[in-house]
mmCIF file of the C-alpha atoms, coordinates in Angstrom:
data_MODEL
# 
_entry.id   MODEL 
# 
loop_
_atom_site.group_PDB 
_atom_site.id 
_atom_site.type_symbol 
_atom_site.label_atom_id 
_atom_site.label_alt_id 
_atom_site.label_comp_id 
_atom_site.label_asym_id 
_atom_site.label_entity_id 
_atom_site.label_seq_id 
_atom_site.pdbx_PDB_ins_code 
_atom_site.Cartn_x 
_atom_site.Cartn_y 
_atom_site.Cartn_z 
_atom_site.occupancy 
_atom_site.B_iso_or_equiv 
_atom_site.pdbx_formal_charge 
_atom_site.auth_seq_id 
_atom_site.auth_comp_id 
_atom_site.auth_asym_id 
_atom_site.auth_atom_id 
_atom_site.pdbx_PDB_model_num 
ATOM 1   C CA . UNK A 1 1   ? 143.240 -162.562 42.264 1.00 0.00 ? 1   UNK A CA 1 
ATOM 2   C CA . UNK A 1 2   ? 140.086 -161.552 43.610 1.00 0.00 ? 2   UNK A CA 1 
ATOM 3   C CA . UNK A 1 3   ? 136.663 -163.867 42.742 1.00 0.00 ? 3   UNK A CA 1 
ATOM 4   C CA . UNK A 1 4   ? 133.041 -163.118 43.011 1.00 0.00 ? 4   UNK A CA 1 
ATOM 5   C CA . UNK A 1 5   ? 131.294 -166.856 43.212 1.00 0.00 ? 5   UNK A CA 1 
ATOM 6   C CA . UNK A 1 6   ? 127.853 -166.099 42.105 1.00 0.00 ? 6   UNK A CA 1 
ATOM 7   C CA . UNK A 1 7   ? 125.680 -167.857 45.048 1.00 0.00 ? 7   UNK A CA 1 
ATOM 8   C CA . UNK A 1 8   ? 128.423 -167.143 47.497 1.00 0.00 ? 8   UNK A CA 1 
ATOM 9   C CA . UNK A 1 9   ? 129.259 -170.928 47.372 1.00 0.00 ? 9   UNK A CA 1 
ATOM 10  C CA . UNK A 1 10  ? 132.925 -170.325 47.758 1.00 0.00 ? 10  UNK A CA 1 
ATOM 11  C CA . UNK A 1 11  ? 134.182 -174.075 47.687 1.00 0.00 ? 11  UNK A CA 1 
ATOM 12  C CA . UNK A 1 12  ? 133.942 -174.102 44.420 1.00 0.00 ? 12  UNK A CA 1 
ATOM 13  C CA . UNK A 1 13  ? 137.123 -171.471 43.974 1.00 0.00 ? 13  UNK A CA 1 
ATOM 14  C CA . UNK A 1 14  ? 138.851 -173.488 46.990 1.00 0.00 ? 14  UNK A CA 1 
ATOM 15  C CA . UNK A 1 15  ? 141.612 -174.634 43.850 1.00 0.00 ? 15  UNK A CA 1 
ATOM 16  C CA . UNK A 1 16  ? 142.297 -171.309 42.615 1.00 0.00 ? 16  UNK A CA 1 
ATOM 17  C CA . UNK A 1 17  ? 143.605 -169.786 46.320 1.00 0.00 ? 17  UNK A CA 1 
ATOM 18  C CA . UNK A 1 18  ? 142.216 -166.256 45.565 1.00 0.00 ? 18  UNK A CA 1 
ATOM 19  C CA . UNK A 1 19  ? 140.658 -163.728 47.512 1.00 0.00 ? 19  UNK A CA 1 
ATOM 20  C CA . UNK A 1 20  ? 136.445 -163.664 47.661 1.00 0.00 ? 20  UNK A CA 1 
ATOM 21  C CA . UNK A 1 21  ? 134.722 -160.587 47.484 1.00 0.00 ? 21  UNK A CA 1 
ATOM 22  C CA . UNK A 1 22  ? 130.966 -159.873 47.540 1.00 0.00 ? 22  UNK A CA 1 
ATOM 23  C CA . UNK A 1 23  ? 130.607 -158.001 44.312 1.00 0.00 ? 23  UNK A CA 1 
ATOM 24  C CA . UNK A 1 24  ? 131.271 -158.554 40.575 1.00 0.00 ? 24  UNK A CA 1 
ATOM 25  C CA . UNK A 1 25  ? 132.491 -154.721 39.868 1.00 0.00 ? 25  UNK A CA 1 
ATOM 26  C CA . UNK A 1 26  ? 135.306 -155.580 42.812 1.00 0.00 ? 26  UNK A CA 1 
ATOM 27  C CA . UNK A 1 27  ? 136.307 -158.935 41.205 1.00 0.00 ? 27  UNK A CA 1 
ATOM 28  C CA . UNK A 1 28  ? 138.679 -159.901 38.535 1.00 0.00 ? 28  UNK A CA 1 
ATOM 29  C CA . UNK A 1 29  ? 137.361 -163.376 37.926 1.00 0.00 ? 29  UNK A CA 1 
ATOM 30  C CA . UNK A 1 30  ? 133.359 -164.121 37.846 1.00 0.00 ? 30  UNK A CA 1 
ATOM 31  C CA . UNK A 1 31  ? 132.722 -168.066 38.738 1.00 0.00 ? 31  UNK A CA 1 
ATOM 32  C CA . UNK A 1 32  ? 129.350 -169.936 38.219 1.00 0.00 ? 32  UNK A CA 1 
ATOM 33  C CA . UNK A 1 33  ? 128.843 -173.261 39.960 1.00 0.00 ? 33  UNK A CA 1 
ATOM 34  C CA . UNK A 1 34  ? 127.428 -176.789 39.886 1.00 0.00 ? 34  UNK A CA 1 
ATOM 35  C CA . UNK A 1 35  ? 123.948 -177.917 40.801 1.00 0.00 ? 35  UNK A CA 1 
ATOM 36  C CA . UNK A 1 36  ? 120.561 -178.176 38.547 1.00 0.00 ? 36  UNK A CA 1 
ATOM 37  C CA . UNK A 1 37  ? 119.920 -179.064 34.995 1.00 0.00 ? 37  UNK A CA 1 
ATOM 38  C CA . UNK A 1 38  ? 119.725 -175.569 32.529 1.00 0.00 ? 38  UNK A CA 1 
ATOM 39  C CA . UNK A 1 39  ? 115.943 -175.314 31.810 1.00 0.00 ? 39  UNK A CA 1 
ATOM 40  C CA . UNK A 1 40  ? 115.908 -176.158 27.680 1.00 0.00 ? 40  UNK A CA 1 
ATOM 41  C CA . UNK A 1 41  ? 114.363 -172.997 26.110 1.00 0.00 ? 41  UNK A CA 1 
ATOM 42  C CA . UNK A 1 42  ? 117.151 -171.426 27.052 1.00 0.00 ? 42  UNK A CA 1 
ATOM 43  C CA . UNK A 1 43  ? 118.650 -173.132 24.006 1.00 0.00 ? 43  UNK A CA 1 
ATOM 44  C CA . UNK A 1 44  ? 116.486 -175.617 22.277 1.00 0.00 ? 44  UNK A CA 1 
ATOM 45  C CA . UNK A 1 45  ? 113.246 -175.443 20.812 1.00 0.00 ? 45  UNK A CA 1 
ATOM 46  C CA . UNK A 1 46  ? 113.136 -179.157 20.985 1.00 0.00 ? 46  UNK A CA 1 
ATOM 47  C CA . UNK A 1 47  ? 111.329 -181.721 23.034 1.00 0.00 ? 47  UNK A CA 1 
ATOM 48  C CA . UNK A 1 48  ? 112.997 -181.579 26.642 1.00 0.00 ? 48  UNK A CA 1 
ATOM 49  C CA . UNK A 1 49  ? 114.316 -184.893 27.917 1.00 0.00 ? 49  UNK A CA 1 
ATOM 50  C CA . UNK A 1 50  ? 112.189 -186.027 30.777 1.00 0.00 ? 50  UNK A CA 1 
ATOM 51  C CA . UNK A 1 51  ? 114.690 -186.591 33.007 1.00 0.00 ? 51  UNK A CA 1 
ATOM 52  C CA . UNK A 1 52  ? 115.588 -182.743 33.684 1.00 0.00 ? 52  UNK A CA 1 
ATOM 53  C CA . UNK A 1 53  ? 115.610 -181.567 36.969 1.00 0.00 ? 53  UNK A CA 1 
ATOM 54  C CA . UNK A 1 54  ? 115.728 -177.711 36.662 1.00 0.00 ? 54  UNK A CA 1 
ATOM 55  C CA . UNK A 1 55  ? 115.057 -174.752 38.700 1.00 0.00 ? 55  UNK A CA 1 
ATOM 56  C CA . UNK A 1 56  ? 114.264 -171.562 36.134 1.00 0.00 ? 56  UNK A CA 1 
ATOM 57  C CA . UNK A 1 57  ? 114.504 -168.648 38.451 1.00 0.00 ? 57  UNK A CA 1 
ATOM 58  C CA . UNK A 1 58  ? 118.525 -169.788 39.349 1.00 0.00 ? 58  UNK A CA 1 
ATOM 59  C CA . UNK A 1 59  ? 118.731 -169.790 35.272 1.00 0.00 ? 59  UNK A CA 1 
ATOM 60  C CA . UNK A 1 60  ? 117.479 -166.194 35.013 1.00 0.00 ? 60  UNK A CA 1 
ATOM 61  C CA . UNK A 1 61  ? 119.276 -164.846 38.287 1.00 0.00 ? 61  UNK A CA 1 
ATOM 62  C CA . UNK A 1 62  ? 122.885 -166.653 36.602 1.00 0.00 ? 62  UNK A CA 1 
ATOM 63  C CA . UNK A 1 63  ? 122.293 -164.915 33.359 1.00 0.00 ? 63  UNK A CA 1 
ATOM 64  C CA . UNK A 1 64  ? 121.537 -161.889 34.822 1.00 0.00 ? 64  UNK A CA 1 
ATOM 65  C CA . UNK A 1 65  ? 125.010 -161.989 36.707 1.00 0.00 ? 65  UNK A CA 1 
ATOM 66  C CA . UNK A 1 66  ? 127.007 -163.381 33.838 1.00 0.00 ? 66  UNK A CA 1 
ATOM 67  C CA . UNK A 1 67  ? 125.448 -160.281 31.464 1.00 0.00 ? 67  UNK A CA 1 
ATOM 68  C CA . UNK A 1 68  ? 127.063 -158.232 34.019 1.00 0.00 ? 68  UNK A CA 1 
ATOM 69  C CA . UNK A 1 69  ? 129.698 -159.807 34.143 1.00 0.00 ? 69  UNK A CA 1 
ATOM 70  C CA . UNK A 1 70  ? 130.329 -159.413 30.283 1.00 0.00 ? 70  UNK A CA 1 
ATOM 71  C CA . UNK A 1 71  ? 128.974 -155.533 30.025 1.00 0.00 ? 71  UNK A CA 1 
ATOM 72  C CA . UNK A 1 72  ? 131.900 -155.240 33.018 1.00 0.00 ? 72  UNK A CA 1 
ATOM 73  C CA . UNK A 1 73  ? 134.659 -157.311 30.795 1.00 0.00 ? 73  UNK A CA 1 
ATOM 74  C CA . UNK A 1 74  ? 135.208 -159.709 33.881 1.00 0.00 ? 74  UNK A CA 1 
ATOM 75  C CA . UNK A 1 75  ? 136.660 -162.827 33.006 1.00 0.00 ? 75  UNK A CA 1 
ATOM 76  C CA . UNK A 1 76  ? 134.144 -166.126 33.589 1.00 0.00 ? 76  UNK A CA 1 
ATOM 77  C CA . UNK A 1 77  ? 134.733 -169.074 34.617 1.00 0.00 ? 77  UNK A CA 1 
ATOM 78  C CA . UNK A 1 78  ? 131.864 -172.133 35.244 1.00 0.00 ? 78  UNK A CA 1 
ATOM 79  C CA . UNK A 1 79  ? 132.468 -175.265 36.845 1.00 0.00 ? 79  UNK A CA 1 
ATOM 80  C CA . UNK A 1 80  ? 130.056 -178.242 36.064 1.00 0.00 ? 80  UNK A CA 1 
ATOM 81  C CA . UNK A 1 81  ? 126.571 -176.365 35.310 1.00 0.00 ? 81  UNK A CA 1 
ATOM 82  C CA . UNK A 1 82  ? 128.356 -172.909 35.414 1.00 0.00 ? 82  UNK A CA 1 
ATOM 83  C CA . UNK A 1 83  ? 130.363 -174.801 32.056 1.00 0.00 ? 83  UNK A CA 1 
ATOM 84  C CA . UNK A 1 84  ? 126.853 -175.134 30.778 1.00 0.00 ? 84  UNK A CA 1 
ATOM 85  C CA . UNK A 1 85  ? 126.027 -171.591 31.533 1.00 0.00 ? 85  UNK A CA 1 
ATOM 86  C CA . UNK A 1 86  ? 129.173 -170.931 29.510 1.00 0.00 ? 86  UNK A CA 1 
ATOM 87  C CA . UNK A 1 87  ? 128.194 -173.408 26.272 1.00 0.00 ? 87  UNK A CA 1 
ATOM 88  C CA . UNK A 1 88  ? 124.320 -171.804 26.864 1.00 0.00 ? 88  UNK A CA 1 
ATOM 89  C CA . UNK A 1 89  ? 125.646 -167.688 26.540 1.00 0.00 ? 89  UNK A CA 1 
ATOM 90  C CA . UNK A 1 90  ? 127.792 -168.718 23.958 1.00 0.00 ? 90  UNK A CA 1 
ATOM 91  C CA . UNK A 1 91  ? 125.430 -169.635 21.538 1.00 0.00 ? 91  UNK A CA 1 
ATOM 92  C CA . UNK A 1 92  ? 125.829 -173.555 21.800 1.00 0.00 ? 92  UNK A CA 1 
ATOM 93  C CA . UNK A 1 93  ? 123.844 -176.179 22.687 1.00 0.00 ? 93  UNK A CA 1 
ATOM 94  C CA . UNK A 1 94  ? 123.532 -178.943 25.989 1.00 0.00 ? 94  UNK A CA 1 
ATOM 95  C CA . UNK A 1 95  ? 123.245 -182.432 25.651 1.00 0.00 ? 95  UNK A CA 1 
ATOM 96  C CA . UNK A 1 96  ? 120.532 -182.947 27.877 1.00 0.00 ? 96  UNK A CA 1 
ATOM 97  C CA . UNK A 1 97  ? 120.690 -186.431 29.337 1.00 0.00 ? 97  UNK A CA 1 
ATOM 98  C CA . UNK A 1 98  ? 123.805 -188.641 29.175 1.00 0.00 ? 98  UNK A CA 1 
ATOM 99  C CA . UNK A 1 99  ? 125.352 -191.984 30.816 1.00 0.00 ? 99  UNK A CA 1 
ATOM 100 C CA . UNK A 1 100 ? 128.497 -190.753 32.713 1.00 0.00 ? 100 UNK A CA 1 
ATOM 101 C CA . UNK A 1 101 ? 131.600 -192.638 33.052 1.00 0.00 ? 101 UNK A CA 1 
ATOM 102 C CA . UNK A 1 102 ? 132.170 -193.546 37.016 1.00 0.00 ? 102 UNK A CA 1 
ATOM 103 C CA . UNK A 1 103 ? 133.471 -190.505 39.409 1.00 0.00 ? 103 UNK A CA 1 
ATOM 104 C CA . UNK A 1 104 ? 136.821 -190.569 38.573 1.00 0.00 ? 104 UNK A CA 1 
ATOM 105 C CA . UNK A 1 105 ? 137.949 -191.455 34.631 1.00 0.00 ? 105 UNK A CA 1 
ATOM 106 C CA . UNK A 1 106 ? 140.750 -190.211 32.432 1.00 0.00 ? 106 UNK A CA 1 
ATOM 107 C CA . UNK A 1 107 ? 140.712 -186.977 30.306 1.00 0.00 ? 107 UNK A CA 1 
ATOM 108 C CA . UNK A 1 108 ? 142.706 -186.048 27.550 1.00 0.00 ? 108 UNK A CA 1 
ATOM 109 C CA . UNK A 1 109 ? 144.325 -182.357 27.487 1.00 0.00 ? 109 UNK A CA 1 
ATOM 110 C CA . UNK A 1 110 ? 144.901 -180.525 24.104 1.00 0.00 ? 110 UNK A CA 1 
ATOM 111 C CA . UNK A 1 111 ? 148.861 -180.238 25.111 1.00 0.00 ? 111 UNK A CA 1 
ATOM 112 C CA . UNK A 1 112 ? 148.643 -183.999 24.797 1.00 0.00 ? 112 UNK A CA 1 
ATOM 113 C CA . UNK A 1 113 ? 148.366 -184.814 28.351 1.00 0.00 ? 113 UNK A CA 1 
ATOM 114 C CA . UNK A 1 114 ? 145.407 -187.330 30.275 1.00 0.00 ? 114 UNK A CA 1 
ATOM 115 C CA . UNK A 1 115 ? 144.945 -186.351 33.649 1.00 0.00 ? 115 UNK A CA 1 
ATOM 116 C CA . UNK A 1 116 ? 142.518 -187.719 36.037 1.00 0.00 ? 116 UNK A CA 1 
ATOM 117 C CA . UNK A 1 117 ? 139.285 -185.435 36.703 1.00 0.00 ? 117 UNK A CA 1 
ATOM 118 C CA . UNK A 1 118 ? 136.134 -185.997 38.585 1.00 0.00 ? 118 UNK A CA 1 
ATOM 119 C CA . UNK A 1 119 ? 132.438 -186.647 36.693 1.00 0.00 ? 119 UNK A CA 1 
ATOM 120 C CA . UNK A 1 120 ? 129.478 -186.160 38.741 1.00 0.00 ? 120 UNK A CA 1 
ATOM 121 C CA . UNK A 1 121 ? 126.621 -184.693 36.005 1.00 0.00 ? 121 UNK A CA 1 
ATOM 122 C CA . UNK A 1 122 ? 124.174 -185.749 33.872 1.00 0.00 ? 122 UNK A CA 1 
ATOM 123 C CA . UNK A 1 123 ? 124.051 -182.236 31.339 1.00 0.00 ? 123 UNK A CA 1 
ATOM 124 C CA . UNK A 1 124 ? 127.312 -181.581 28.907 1.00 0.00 ? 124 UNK A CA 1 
ATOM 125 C CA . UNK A 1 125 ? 127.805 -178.851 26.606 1.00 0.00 ? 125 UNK A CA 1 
ATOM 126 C CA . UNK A 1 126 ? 127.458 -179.578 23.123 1.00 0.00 ? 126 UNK A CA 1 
ATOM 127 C CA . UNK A 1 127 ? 129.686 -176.659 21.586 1.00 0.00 ? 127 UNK A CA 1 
ATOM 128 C CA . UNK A 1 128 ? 129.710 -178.734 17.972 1.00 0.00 ? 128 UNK A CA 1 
ATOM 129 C CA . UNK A 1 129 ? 126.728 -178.547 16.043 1.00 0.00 ? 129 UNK A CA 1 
ATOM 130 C CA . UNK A 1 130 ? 125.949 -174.886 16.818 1.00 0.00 ? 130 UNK A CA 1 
ATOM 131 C CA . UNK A 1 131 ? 129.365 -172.954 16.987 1.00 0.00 ? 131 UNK A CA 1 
ATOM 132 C CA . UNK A 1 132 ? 132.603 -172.666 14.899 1.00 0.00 ? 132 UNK A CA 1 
ATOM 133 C CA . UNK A 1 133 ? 135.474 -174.527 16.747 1.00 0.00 ? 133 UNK A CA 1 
ATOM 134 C CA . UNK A 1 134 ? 138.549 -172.162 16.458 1.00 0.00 ? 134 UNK A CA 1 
ATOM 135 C CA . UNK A 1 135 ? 136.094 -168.702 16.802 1.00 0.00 ? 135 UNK A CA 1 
ATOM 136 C CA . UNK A 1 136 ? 133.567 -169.316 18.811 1.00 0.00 ? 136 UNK A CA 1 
ATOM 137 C CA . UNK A 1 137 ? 135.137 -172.115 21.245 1.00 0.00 ? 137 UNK A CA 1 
ATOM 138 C CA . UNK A 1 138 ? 138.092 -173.922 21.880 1.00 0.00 ? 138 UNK A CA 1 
ATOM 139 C CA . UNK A 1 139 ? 137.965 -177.495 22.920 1.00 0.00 ? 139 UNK A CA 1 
ATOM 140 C CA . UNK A 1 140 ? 140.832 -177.894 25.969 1.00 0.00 ? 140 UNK A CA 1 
ATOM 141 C CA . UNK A 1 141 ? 139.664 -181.244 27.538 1.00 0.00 ? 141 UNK A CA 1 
ATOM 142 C CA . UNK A 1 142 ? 137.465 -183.811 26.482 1.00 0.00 ? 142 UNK A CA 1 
ATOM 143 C CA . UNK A 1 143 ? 136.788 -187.708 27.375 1.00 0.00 ? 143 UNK A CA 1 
ATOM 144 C CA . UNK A 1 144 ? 135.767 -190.138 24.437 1.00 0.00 ? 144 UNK A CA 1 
ATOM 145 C CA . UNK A 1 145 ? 133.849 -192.910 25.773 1.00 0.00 ? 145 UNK A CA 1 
ATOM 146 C CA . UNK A 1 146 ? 130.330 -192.177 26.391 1.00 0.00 ? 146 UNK A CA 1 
ATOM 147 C CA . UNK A 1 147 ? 127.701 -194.857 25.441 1.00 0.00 ? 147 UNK A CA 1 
ATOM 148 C CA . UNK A 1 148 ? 124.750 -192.875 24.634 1.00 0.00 ? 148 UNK A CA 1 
ATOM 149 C CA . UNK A 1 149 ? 123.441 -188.925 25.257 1.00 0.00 ? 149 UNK A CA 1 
ATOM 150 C CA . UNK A 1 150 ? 120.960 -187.043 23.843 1.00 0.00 ? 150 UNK A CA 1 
ATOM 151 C CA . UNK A 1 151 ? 120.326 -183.668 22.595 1.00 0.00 ? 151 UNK A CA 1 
ATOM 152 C CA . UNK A 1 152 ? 116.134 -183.505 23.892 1.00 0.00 ? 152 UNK A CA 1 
ATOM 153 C CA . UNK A 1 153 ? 114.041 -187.084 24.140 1.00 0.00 ? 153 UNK A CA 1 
ATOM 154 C CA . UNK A 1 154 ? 114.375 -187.978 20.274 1.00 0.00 ? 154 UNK A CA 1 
ATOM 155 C CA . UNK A 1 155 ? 117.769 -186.703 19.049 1.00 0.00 ? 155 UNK A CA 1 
ATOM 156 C CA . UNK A 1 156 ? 121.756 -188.586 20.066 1.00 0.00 ? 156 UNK A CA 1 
ATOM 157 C CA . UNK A 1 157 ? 124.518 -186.267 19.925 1.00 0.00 ? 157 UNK A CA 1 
ATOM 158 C CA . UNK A 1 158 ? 126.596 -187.051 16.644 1.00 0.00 ? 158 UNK A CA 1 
ATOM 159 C CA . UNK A 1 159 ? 130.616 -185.887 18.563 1.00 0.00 ? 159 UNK A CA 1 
ATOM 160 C CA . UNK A 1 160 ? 132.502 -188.905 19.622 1.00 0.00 ? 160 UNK A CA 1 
ATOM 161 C CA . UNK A 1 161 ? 133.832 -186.454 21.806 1.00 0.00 ? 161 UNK A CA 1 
ATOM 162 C CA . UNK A 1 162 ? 132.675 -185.050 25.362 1.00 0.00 ? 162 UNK A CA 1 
ATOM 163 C CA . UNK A 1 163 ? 133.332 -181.358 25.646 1.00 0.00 ? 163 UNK A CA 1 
ATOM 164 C CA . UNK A 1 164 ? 135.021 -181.074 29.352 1.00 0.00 ? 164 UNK A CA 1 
ATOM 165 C CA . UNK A 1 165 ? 137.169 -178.002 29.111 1.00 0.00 ? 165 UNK A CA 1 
ATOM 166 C CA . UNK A 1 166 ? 135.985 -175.450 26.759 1.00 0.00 ? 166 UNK A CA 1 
ATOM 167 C CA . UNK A 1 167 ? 137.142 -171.841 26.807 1.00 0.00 ? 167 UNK A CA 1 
ATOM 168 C CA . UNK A 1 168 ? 134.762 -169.343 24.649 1.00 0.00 ? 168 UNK A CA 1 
ATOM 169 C CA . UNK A 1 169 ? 137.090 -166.253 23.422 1.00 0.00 ? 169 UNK A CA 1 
ATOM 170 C CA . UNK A 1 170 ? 133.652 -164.265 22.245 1.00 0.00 ? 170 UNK A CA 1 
ATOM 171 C CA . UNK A 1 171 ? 132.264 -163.976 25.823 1.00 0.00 ? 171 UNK A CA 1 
ATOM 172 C CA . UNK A 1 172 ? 135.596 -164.658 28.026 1.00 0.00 ? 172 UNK A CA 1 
ATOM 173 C CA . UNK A 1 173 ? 134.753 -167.585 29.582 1.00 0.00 ? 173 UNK A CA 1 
ATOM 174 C CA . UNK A 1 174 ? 136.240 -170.706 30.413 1.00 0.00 ? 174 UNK A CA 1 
ATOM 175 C CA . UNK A 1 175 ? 133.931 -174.171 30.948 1.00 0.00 ? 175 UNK A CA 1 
ATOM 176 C CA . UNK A 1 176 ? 135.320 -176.687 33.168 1.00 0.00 ? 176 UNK A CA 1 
ATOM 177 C CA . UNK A 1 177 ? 133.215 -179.722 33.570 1.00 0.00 ? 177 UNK A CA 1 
ATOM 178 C CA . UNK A 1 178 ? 134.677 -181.402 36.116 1.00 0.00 ? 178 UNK A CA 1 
ATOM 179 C CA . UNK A 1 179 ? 135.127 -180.570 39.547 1.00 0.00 ? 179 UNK A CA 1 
ATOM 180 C CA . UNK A 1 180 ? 138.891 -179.454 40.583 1.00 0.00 ? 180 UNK A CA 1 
ATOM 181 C CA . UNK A 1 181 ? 137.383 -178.099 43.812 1.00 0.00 ? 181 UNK A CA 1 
ATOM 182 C CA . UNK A 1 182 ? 136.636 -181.910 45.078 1.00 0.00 ? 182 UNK A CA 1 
ATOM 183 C CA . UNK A 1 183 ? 140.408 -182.458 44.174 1.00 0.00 ? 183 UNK A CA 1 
ATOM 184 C CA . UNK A 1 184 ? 141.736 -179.609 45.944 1.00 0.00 ? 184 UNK A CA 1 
ATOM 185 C CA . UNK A 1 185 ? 143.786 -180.740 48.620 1.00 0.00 ? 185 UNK A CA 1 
ATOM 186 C CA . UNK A 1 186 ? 144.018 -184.373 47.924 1.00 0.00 ? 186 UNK A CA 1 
ATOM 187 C CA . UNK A 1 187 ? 147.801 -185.608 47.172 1.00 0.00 ? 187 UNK A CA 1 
ATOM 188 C CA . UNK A 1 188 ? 147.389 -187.804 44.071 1.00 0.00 ? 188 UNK A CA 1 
ATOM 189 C CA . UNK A 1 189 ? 145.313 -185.162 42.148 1.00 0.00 ? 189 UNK A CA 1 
ATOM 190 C CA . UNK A 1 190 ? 147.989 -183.175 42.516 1.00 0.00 ? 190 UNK A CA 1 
ATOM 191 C CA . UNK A 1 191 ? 148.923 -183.140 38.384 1.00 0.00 ? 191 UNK A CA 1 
ATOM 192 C CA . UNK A 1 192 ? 145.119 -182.392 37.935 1.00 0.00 ? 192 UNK A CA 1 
ATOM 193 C CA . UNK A 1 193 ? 145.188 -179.037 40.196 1.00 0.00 ? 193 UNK A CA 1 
ATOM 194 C CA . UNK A 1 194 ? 148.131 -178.062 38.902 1.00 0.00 ? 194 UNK A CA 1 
ATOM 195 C CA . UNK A 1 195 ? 147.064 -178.437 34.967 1.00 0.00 ? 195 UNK A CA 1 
ATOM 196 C CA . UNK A 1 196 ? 143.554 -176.577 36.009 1.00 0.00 ? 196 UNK A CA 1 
ATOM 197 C CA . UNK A 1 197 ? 145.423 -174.140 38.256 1.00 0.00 ? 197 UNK A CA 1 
ATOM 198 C CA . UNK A 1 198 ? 147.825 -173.265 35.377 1.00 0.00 ? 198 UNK A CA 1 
ATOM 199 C CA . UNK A 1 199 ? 144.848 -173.031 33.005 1.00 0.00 ? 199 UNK A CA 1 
ATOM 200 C CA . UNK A 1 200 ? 143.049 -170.356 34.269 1.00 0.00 ? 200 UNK A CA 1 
ATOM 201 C CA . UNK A 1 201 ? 146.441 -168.397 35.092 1.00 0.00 ? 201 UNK A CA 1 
ATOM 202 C CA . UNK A 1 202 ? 146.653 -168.070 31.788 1.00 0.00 ? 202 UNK A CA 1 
ATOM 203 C CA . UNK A 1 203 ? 142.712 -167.652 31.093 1.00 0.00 ? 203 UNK A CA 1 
ATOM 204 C CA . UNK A 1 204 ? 143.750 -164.668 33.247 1.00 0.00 ? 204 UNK A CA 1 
ATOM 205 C CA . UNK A 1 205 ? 146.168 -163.393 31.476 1.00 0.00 ? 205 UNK A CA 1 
ATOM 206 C CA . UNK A 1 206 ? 144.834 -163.708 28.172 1.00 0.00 ? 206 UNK A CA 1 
ATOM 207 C CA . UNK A 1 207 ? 147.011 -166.613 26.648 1.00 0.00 ? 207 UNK A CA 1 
ATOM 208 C CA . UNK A 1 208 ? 144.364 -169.195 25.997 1.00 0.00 ? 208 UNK A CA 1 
# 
């Protein structure tokens, strides 16, 4: 499998033990990464929560790449913010500020599983008010014990569910909020690379 990390931070794709190229058109898997807080116009009109940190010309230059991306039919995957990117194109929504639940906590797999996966942001994507679960997006992952987020400064999120692992069929892209890549490599995370490793084999292949 060859991947095209958009910002050439290849870390990220450590898990997945492809090949890196340079370009997008030479790539069979596109990957966005971690870092700043999505700037909120890119999907709220609302009040933006005041404890953003953002950085708007990364925003444009990651859309820009992801369009490509999609015009090209390359397969997506984003991993912490890049999930957000994913949530963002999609149509959905972000919950912009959020208590998080200690670096390592328990999440529970739609095959009925609960692995162990890293949590290290303070933006999730809020897939539920906005979308149509089933069409647009398909939960894979989530975690159920956050104590309070919020959509912008005013408005709490109403799901008593975080959205960790979300694939998007429309746009062929896959959201993974945690980070496998800080895993990678690490004996007793083994079950947690192998469930994301085995995930995005069959992203690949188209059996999502």
């Amino acid at each position: 499998m060859k991947i095209h990390v958009v910002g050439s931070n290849y870390v990220y794709a450590n898990w997945l033990e492809g090949k890196m190229v340079d370009s997008i058109d030479d790539a069979d898997l596109v990957m966005l990464t971690g870092g700043e807080d999505w700037h909120s116009s890119w999907y709220s009109n609302e009040e933006p929560h005041p404890s953003m940190t953002t950085n708007f010309s990364r925003d444009l230059n990651e859309i820009r790449e992801a369009v490509k991306a999609y015009s090209l039919k390359k397969k997506m995957i984003g991993i912490c913010r890049g999930s957000q990117g994913g949530c963002i194109f999609a149509g959905g929504e972000l919950i912009q500020h959020q208590d998080t639940l200690g670096y390592i906590h328990p999440m529970r797999t739609h095959d009925d599983r609960v692995i162990q996966v890293t949590s290290t942001h303070h933006q999730a994507a809020y897939p539920f008010r906005k979308l149509k679960e089933g069409e647009d997006f398909k939960l894979l992952g989530w975690t159920n014990s956050l104590k309070f987020r919020f959509l912008n400064a005013k408005e709490s999120a109403h799901s008593s569910k975080e959205a960790e692992v979300v694939y998007y069929p429309k746009i062929n892209f896959l959201g993974i909020q945690p980070h496998p890549e800080s895993m990678y490599g690490i004996d007793e995370y083994n079950e947690t690379i192998t469930y994301f490793q085995n995930l995005a084999k069959k992203f690949i292949e188209g059996k999502l």
